[in-house]
VOKOL-296168 format. One line per 2 residues: number of its first residue (from 0); their letters; for each residue x, y, z of N, C-alpha, C. Coordinates in nm, 3 decimals, m for minus. Layout:
% residues N
NUM) a) X/Y/Z/X/Y/Z/X/Y/Z ~ ...
This chain:
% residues 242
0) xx) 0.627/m0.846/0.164/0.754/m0.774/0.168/0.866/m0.855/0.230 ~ 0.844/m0.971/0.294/0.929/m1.085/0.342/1.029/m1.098/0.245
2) xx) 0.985/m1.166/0.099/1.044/m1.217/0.054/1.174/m1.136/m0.037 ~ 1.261/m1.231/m0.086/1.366/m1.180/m0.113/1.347/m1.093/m0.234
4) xx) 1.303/m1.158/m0.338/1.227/m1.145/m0.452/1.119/m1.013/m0.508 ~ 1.049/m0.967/m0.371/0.968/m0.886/m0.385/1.017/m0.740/m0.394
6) xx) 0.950/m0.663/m0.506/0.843/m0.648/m0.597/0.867/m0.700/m0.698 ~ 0.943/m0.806/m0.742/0.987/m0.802/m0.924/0.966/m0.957/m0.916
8) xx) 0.955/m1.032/m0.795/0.981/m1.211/m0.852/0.804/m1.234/m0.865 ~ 0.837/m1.378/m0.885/0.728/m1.460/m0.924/0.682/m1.538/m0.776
10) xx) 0.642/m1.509/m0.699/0.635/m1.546/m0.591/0.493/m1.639/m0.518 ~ 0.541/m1.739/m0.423/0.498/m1.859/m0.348/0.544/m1.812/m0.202
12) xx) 0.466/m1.924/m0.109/0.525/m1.952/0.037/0.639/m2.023/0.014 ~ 0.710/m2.097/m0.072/0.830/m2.163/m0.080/0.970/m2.030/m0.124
14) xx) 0.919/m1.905/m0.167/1.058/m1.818/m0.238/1.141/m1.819/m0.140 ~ 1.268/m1.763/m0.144/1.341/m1.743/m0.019/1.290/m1.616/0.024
16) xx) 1.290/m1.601/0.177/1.259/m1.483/0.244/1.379/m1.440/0.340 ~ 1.487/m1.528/0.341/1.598/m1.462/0.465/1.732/m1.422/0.397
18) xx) 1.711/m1.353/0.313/1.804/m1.266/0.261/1.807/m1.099/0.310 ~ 1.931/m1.040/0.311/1.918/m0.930/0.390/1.856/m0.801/0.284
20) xx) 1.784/m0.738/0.332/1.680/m0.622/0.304/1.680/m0.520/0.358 ~ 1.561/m0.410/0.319/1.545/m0.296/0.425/1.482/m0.338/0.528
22) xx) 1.532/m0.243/0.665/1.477/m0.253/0.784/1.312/m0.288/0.770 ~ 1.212/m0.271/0.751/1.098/m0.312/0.715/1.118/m0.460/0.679
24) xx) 1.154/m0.493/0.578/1.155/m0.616/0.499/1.204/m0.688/0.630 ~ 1.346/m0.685/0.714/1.401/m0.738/0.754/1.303/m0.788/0.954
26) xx) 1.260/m0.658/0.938/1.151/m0.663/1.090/1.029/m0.749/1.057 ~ 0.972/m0.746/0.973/0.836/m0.817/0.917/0.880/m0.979/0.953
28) xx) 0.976/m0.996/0.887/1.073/m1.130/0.864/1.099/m1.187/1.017 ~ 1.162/m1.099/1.126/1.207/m1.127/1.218/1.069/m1.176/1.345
30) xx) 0.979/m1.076/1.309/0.846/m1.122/1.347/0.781/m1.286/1.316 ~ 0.778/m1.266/1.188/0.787/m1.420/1.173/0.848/m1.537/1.227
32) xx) 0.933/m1.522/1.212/1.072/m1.653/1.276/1.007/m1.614/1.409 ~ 0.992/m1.540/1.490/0.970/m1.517/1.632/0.834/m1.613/1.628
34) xx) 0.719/m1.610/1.576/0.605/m1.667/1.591/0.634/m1.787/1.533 ~ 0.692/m1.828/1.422/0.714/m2.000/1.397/0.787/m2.063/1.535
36) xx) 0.914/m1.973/1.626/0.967/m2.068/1.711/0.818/m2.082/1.843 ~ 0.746/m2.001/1.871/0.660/m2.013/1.930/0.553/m2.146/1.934
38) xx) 0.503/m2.172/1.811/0.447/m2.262/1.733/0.526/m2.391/1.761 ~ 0.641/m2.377/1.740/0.677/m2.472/1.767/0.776/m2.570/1.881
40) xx) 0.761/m2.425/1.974/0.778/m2.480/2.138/0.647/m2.525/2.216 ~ 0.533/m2.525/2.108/0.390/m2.523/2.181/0.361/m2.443/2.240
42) xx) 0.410/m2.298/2.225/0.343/m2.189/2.357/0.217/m2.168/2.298 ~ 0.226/m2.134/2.158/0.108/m2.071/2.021/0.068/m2.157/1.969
44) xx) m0.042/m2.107/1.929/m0.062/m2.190/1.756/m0.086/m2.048/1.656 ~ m0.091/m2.057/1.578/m0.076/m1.939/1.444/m0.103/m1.958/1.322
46) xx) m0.165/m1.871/1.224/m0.174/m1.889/1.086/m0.108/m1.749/1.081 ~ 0.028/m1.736/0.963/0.103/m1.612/0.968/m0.006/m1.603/0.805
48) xx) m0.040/m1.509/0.800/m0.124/m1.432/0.679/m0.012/m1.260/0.610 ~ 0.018/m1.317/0.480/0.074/m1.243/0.443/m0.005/m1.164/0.311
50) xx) m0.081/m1.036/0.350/m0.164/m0.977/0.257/m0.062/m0.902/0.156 ~ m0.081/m0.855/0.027/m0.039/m0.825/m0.078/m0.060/m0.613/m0.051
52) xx) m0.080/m0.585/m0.174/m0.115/m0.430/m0.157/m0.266/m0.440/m0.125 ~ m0.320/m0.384/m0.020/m0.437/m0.368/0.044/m0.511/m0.208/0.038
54) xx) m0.613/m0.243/m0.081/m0.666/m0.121/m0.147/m0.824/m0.076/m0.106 ~ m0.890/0.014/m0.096/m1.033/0.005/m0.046/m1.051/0.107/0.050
56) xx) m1.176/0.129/0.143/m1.207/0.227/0.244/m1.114/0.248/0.331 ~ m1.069/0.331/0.401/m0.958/0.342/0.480/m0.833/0.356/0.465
58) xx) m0.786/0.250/0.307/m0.610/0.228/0.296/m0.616/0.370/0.300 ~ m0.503/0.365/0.413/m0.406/0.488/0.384/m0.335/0.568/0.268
60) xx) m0.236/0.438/0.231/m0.134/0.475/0.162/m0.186/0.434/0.037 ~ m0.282/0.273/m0.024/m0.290/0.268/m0.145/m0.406/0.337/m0.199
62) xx) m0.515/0.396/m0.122/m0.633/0.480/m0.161/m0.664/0.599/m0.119 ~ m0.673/0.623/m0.035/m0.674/0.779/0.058/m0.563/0.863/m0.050
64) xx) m0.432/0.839/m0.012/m0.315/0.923/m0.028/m0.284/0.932/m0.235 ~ m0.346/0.844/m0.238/m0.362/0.831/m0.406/m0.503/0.934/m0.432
66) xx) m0.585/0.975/m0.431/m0.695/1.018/m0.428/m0.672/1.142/m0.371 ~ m0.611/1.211/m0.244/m0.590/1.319/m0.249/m0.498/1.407/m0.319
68) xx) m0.372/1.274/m0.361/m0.286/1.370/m0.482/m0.382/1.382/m0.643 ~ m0.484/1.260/m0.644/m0.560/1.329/m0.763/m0.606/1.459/m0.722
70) xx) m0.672/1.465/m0.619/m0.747/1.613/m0.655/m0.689/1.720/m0.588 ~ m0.527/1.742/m0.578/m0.462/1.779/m0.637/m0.419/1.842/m0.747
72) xx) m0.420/1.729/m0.861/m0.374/1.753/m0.970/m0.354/1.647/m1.032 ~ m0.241/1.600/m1.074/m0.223/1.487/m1.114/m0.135/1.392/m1.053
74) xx) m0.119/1.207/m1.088/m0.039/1.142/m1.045/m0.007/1.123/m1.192 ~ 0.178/1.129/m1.208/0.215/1.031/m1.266/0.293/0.938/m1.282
76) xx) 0.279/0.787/m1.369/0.315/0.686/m1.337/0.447/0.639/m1.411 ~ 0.555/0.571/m1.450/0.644/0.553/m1.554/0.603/0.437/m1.637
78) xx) 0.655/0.438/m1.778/0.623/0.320/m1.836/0.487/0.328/m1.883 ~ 0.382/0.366/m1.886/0.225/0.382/m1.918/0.135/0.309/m1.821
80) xx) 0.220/0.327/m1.685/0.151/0.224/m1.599/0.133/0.089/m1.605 ~ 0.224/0.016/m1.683/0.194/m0.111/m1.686/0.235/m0.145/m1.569
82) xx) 0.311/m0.146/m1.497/0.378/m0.234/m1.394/0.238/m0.250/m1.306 ~ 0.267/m0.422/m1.268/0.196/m0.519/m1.198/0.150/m0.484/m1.070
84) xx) 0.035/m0.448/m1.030/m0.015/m0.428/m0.878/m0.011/m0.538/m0.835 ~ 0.023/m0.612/m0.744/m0.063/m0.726/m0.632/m0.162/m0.685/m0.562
86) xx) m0.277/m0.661/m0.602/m0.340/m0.574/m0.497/m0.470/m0.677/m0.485 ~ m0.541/m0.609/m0.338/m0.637/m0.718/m0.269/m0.724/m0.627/m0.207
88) xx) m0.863/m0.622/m0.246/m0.938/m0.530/m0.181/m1.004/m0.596/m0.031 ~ m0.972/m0.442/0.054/m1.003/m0.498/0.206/m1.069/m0.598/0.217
90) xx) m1.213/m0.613/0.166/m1.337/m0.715/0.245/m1.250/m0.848/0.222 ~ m1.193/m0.862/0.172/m1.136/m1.021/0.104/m1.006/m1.034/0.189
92) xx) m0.938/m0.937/0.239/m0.865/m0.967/0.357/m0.901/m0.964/0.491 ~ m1.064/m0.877/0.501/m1.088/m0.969/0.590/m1.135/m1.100/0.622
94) xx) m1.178/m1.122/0.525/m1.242/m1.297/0.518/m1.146/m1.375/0.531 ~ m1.029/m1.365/0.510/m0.916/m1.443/0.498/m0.878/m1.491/0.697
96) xx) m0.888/m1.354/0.701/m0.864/m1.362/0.810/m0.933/m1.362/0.948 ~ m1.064/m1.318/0.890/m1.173/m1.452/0.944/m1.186/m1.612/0.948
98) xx) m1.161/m1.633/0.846/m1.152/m1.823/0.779/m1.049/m1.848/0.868 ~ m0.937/m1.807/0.881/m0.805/m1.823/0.912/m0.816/m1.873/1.070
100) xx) m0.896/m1.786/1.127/m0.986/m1.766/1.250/m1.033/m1.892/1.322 ~ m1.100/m1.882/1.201/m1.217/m2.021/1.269/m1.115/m2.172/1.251
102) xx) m0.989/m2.221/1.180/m0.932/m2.330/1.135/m0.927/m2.428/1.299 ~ m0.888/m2.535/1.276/m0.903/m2.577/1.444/m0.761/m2.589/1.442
104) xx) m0.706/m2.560/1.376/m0.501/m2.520/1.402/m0.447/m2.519/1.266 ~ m0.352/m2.369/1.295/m0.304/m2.307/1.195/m0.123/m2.362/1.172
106) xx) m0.054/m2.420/1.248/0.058/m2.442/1.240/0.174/m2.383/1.213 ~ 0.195/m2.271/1.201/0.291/m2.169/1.178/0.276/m2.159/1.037
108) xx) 0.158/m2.186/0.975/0.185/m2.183/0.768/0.173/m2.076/0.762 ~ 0.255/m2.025/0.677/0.178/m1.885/0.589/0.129/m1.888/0.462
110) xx) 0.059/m1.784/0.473/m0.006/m1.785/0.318/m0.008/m1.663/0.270 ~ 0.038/m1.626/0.180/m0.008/m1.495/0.092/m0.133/m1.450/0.029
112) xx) m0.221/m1.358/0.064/m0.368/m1.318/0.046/m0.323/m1.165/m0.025 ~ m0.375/m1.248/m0.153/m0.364/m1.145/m0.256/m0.512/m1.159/m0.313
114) xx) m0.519/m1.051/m0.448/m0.692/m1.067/m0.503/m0.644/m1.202/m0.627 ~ m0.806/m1.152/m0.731/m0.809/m1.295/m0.803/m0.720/m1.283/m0.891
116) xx) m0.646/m1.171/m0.911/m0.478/m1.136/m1.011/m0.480/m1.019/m1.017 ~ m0.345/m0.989/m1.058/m0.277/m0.837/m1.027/m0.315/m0.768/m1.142
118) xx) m0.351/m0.648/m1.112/m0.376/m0.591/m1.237/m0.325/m0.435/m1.238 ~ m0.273/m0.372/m1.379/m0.138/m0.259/m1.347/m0.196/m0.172/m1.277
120) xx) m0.132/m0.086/m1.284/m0.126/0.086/m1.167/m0.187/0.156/m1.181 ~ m0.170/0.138/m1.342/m0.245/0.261/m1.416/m0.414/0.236/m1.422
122) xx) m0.421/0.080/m1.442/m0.593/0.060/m1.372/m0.649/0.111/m1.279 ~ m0.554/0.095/m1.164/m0.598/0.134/m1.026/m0.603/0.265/m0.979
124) xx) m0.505/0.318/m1.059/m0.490/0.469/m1.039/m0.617/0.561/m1.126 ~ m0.643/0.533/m1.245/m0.718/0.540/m1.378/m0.835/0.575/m1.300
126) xx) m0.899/0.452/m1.237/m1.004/0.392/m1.156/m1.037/0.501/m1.098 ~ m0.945/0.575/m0.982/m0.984/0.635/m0.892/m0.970/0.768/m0.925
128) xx) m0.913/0.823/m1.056/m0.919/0.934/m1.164/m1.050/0.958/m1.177 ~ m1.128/0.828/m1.231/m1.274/0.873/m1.287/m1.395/0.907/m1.171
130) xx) m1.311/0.809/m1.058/m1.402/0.856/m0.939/m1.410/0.981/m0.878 ~ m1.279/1.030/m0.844/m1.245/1.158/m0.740/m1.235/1.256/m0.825
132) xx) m1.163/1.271/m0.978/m1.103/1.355/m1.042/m1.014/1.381/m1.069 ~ m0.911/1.461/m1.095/m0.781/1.448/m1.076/m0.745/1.394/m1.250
134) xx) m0.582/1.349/m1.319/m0.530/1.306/m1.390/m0.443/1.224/m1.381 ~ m0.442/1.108/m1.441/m0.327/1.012/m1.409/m0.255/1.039/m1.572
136) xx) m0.122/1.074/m1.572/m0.024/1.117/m1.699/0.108/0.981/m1.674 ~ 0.156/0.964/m1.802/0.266/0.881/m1.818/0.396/0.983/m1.819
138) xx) 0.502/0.851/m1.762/0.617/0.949/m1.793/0.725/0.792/m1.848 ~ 0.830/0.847/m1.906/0.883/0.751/m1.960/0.957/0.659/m1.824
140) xx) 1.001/0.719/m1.726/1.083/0.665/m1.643/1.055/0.663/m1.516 ~ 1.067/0.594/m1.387/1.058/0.697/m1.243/1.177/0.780/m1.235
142) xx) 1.193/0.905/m1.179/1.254/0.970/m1.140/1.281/0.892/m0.973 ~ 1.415/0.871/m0.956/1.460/0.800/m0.841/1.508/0.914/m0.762
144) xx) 1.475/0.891/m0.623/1.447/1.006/m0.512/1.630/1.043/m0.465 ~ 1.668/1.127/m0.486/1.820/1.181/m0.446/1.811/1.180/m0.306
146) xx) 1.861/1.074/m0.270/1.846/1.055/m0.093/1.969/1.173/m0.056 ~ 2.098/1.182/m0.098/2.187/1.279/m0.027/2.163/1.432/m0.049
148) xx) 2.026/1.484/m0.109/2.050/1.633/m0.084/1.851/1.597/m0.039 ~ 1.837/1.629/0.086/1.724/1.623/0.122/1.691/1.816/0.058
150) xx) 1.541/1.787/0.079/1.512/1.906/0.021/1.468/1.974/0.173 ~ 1.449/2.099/0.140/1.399/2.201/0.295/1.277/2.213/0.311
152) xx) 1.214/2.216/0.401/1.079/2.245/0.416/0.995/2.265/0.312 ~ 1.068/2.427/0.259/0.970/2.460/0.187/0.991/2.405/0.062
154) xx) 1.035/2.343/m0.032/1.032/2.255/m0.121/0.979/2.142/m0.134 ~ 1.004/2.135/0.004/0.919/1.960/0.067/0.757/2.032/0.052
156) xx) 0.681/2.130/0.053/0.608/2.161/0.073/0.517/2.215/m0.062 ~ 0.628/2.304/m0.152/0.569/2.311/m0.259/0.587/2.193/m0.319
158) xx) 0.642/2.068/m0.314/0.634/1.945/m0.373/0.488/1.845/m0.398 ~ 0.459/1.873/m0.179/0.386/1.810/m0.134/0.339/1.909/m0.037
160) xx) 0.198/1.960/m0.085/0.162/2.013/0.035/0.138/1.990/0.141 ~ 0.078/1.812/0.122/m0.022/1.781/0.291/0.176/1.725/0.372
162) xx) 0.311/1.713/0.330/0.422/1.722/0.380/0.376/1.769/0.497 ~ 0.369/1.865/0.512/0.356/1.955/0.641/0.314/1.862/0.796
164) xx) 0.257/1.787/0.748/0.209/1.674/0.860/0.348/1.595/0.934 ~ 0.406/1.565/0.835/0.553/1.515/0.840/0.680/1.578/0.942
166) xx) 0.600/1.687/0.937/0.773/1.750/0.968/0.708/1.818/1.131 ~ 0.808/1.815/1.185/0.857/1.808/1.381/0.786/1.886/1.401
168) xx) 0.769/2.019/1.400/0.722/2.148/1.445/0.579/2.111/1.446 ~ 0.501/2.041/1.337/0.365/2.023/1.304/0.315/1.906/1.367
170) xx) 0.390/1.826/1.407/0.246/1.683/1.473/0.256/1.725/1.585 ~ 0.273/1.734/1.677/0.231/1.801/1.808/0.102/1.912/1.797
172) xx) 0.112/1.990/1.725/m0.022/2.036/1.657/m0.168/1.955/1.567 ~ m0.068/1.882/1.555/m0.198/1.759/1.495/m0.256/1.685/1.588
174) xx) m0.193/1.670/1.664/m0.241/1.567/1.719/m0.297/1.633/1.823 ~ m0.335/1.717/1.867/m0.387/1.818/1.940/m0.539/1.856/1.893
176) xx) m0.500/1.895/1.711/m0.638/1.965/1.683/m0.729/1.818/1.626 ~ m0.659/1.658/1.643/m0.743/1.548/1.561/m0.812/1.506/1.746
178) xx) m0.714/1.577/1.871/m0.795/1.536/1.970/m0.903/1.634/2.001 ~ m0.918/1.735/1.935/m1.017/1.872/1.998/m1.122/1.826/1.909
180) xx) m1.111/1.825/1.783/m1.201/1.833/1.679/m1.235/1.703/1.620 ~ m1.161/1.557/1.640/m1.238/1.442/1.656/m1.174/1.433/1.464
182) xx) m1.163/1.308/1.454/m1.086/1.224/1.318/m1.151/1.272/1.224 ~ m1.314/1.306/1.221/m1.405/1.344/1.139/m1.380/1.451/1.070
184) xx) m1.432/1.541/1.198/m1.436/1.692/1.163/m1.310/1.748/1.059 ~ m1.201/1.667/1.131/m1.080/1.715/1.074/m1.004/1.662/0.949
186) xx) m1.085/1.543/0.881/m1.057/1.466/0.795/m1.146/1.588/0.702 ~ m1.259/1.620/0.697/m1.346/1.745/0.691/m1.277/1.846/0.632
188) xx) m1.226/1.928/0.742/m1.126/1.991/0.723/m1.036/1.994/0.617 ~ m1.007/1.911/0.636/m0.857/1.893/0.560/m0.876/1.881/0.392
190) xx) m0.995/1.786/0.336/m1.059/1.766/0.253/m1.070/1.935/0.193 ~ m1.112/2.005/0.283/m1.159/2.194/0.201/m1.017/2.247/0.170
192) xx) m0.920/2.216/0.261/m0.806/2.231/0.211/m0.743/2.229/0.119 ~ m0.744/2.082/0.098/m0.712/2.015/m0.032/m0.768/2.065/m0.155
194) xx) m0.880/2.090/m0.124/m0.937/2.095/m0.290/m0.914/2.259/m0.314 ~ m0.932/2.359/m0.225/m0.866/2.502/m0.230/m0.724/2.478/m0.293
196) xx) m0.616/2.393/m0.234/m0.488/2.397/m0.299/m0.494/2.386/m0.431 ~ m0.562/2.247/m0.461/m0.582/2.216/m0.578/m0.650/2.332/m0.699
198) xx) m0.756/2.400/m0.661/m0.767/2.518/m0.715/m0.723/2.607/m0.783 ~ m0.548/2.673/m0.709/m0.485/2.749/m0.706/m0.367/2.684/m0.765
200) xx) m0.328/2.529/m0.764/m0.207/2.489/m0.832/m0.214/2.361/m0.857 ~ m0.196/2.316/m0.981/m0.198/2.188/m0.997/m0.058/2.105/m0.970
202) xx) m0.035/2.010/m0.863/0.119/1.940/m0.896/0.068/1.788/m0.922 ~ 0.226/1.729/m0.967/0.196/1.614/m1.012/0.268/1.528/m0.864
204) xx) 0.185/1.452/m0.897/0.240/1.340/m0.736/0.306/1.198/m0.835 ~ 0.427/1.181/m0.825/0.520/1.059/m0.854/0.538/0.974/m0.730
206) xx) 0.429/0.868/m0.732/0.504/0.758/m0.615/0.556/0.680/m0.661 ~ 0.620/0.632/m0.769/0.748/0.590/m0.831/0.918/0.645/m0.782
208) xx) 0.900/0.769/m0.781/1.038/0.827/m0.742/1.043/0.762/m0.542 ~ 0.960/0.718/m0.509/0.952/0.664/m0.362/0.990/0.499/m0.382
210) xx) 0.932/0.460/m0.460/0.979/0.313/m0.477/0.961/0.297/m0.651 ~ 1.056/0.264/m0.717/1.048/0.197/m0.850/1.050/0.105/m0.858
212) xx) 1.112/m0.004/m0.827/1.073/m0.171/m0.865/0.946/m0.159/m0.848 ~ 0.820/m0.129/m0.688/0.721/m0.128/m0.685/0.596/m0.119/m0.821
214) xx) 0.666/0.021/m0.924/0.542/0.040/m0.973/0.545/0.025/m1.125 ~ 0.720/m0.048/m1.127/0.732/m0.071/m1.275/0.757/m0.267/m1.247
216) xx) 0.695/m0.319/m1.181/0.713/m0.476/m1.145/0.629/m0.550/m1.257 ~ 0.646/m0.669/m1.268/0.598/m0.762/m1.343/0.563/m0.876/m1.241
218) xx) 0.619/m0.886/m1.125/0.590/m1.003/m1.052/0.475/m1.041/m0.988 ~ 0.430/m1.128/m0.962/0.337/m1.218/m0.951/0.261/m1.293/m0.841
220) xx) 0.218/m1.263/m0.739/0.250/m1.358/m0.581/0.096/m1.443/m0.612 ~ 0.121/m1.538/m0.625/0.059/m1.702/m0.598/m0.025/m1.687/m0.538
222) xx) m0.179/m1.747/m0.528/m0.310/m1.741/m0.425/m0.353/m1.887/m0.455 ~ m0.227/m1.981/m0.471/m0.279/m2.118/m0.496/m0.305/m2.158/m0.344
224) xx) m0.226/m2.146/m0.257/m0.238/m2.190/m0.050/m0.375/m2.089/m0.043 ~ m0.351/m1.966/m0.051/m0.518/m1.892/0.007/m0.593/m1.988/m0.056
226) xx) m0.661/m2.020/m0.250/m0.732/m2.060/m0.257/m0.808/m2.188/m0.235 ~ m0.686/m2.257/m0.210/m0.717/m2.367/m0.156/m0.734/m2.432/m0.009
228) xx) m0.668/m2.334/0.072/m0.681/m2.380/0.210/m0.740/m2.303/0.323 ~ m0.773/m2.141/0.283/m0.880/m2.029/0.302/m0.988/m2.001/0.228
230) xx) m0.969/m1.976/0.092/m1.072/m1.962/0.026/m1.028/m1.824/m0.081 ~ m1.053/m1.862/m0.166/m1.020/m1.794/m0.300/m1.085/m1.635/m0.306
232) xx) m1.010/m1.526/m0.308/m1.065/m1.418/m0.322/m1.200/m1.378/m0.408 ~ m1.290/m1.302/m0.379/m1.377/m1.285/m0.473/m1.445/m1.139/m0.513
234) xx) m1.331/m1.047/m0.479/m1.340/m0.877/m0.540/m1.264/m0.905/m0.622 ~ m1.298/m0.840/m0.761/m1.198/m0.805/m0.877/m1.157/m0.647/m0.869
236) xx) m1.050/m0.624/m0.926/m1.043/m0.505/m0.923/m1.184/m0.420/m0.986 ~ m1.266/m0.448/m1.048/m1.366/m0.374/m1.130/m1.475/m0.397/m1.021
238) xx) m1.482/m0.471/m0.930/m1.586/m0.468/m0.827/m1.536/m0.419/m0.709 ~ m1.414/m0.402/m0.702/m1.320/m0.305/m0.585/m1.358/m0.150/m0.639
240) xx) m1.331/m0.118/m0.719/m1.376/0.011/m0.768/m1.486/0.051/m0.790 ~ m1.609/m0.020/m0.769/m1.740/0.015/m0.813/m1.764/0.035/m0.668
């Protein structure tokens, strides 16, 4: 997310990265420059590791949160899902960053740790259709998110049910019943929830209208530095999903 380019360029450790961005883009960035001047006052030494979309047990946002809007109902994607994932299944970022580990000095390089090539949305999404359930549907376009009329609660809610987590009144309650009842129980929980909603109403989940360049991209990020100076990924997406 450094780079200037990203989601739509063709991207290397050489693209430009100090062009101005969103706050994210621009903090990630600032982190960096902070650890290269380190590196190179001799306080540190460092290998900066820049992972791609990180998919597998745990992701939050690219597996969990995709998987509960399947069973849900449906996700859908614009375009027929072609647009380009960069995606990298966990075990292979951690090896990276194991290898990375063991080097006897990293020098402030970075490298981008992506898988063995990107493959579209609609794979990945498809994928986890046949696993969990749920429908992945096309739509011709993303619908782009109307930032000046926020919606109210309850819209935010019939939109998105698990929303509710989101909003002020409710995490103080969460975080209460994930300390009584332990990450498990309540992941548990929440799971009977879900699939009761789902039951009673099917909605469609668009994470396109959240980011569009993201999921209609063509671009490309390079694993020529990982493969050659860490070690070349070795989950495919079809062995990420199995």
């Amino acid at each position: 997310a450094v780079y200037d380019d990203w989601p739509g360029g063709h991207l290397d450790e050489t693209s430009p990265c100090d062009g101005q961005g969103s706050i994210y883009k621009n903090t990630k960035r600032a982190i960096e420059r902070d650890i290269l001047q380190r590196v190179e006052s001799g306080a540190m030494d460092a290998t900066i590791l820049q992972p791609t979309i990180v998919y597998g047990p745990h992701s939050g946002l690219w597996t969990d949160l995709l998987v509960e809007r399947l069973r849900l109902g449906a996700i859908a994607l614009p375009d027929e899902g072609r647009g380009l994932c960069n995606g990298i299944y966990v075990d292979d970022v951690a090896d990276a960053f194991v290898a990375s580990a063991a080097r006897t000095s990293g020098g402030g390089k970075t490298c981008i740790v992506s898988g063995p090539k990107p493959f579209s949305w609609g794979e990945l999404i498809q994928g986890y259709a046949d696993a969990a359930g749920g429908r992945l549907v096309h739509e011709a376009a993303p619908v782009a998110r109307v930032e000046s009329v926020p919606p109210s609660g309850i819209r935010r809610l019939i939109g998105d049910p698990m929303a509710i987590a989101a909003l002020p009144p409710f995490r103080p309650l969460l975080g209460f019943a994930r300390a009584r009842l332990g990450r498990e129980r309540l992941e548990r929980l929440r799971a009977r929830i879900l699939e009761t909603i789902g039951k009673v109403h099917e909605f469609s989940y668009r994470p396109a209208a959240q980011d569009p360049a993201l999921f209609t991209s063509s671009g490309v990020c390079s694993i020529a530095r990982m493969s050659a100076e860490i070690g070349p990924p070795q989950i495919d997406l079809a062995e990420g999903l199995r």
